[in-house]
N, C-alpha and C positions, 0 to 999 in steps of 0.2 A: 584548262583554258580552252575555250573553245575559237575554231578558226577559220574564218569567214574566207573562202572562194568562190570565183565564179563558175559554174557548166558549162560544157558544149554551148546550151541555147540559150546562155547569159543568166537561166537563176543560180541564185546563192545556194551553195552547198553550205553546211555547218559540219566542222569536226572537231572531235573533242580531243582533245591532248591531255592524258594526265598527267597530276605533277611531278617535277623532280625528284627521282628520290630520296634528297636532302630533307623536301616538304614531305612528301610522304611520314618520312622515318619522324618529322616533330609534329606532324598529326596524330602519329599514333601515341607517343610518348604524351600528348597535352589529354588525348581521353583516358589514357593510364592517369598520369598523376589526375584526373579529376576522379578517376573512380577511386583513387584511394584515397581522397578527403573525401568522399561520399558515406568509404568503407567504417572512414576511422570516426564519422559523423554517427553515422547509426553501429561503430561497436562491431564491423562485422571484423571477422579473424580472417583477412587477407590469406593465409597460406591453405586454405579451404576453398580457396578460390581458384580455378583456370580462366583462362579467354582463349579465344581464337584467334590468333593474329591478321588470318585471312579474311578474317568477317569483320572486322575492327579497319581494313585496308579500304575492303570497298565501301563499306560506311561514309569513311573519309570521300572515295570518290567520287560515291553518289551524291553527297553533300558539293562537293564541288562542282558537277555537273547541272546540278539541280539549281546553284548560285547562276551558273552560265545561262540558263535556260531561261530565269526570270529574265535578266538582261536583254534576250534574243528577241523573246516571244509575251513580255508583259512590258511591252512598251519602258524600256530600259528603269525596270521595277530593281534596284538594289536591296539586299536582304539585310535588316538589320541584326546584331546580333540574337536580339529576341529571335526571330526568323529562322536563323542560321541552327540554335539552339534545336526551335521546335523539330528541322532535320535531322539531326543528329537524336534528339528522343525518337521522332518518327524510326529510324532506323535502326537504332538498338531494340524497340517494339518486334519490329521486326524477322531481324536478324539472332536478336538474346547471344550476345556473343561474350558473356559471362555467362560462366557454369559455374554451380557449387557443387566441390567432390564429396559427392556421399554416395553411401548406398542404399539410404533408406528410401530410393524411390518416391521422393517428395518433391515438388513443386516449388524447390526452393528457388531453380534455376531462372521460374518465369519468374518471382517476385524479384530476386534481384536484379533482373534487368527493368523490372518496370519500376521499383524503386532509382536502378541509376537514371533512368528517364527522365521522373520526376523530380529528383535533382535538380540535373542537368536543365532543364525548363525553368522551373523555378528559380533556380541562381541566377540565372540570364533575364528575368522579369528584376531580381532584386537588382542586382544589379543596375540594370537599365532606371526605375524607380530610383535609387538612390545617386548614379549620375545626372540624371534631369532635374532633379528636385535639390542638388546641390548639397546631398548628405541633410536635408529636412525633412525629405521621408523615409519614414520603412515600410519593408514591406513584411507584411504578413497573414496567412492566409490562415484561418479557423479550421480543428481539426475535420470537422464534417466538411467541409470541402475538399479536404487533403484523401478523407476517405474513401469523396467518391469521384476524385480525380483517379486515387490507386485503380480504385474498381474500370472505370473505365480506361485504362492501360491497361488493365488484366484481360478483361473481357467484350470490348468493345472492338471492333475496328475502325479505330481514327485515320481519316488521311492527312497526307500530309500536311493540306493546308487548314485543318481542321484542328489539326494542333499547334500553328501559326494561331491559328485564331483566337485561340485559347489564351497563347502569350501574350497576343497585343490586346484582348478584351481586358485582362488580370493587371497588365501597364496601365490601361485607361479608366478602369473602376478605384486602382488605387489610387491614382493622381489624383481621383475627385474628391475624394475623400480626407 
């Protein structure tokens, strides 16, 4: 939560307070249990898997900060979940705060964070598509898209509002359809 004062010579100071650690501790529990409908989606064997707790905290934080910031500084711009989503991919991209424990020195670590990304995006497009459309639409995206949505999480650097934009293009192409 960010908190509005005044200076010395009357401009606004902004400061950010983060959450409770009640919120904190059901932030981090809500990307747990989403990475393991992700895990158990694609098959993967949960106990080959680590996370960071620590990278997973400020994730959360930065998503909250970043919610405050549109409010401040984009003309009281609320984030919808789509939005909210694309931060939270942005930041696991990022951060890859899932590890898979091997030792074969593979690149598994990058794909399954850019797998939970993709996810995570994606569920929050269907989502959102299926609340607006009143359970009349679905959503679904063709594999060659999904390809080189992967590839570009793998290898591209998306910012943040670049993968916002992604969400709500993916919301507006299916609605039309």
């Amino acid at each position: 939560m960010i908190k509005e004062t005044k200076g010395k010579s009357g401009n606004v100071i902004y400061t950010y307070d983060p959450p409770e650690v009640i919120e904190i501790e059901k932030r981090f529990k809500s990307v747990i249990a989403l990475f393991k409908d992700y895990a158990q989606r694609e098959e993967i064997d949960t106990t080959k898997i680590d996370f960071d707790f620590k990278l997973i905290n400020e994730m959360n934080i930065r998503v909250d900060r970043r919610k405050d910031y549109y409010v401040i500084f984009h003309n009281e711009t609320y984030l919808s979940e789509v939005r909210e989503a694309a931060l939270v991919a942005f930041w696991i991209l990022k951060f890859k705060p899932f590890l898979v424990v091997s030792k074969d020195g593979s690149d598994n670590s990058i794909n399954i964070n850019c797998g939970f990304a993709q996810y995570i995006l994606l569920s929050a497009v269907g989502e959102w598509i299926h609340r607006e459309s009143k359970g009349k639409k679905k959503f679904k995206v063709n594999e060659e898209y999904l390809d080189k949505l992967g590839y570009a999480f793998k290898y591209w650097d998306l910012s943040k509002e670049a993968l916002m934009l992604i969400g709500e293009t993916l919301c507006v192409i299916t609605e039309d359809t």
